[in-house]
C-alpha positions, 0 to 999 in steps of 0.5 A: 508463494501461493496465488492466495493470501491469508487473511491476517497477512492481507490485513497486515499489508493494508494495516502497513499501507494506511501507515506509509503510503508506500506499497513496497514498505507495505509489502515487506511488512506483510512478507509478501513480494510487490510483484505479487502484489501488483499481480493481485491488485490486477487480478482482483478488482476489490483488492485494488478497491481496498489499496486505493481506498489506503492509499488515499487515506495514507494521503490524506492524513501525512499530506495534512502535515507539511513537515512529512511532505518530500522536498520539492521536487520528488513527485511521483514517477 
């Protein structure tokens, strides 16, 4: 895979991490590797601006509702 992505497909993996919250769901439904992802969050400093500013908003929004919250004990590793 090229070291640059389209800009459709940067719109669907940001579009899918809004959704979910979840980057590798997100990088599957843009049909990108989450290794590239990573690299590319790393690499470029306004992609990973982009990311946090989703997945905060992911937060945000599923964390307003209880019943979408995991069970106690799942937190973040």
């Amino acid at each position: 895979m090229s070291a640059k992505m389209s800009a459709s497909r940067k719109q669907a993996f940001f579009t899918a991490l809004r959704a979910t919250g979840n980057q590798t769901l997100a990088a599957e439904a843009a049909k990108v590797s989450p290794s590239w992802v990573c690299l590319h969050r790393a690499q470029d400093p306004e992609f990973g601006r982009e990311m946090e500013e989703c997945l905060g908003e992911a937060r945000e929004r599923l964390g307003a509702h209880p019943e979408r919250r995991p069970p106690s004990g799942w937190g973040f590793l």
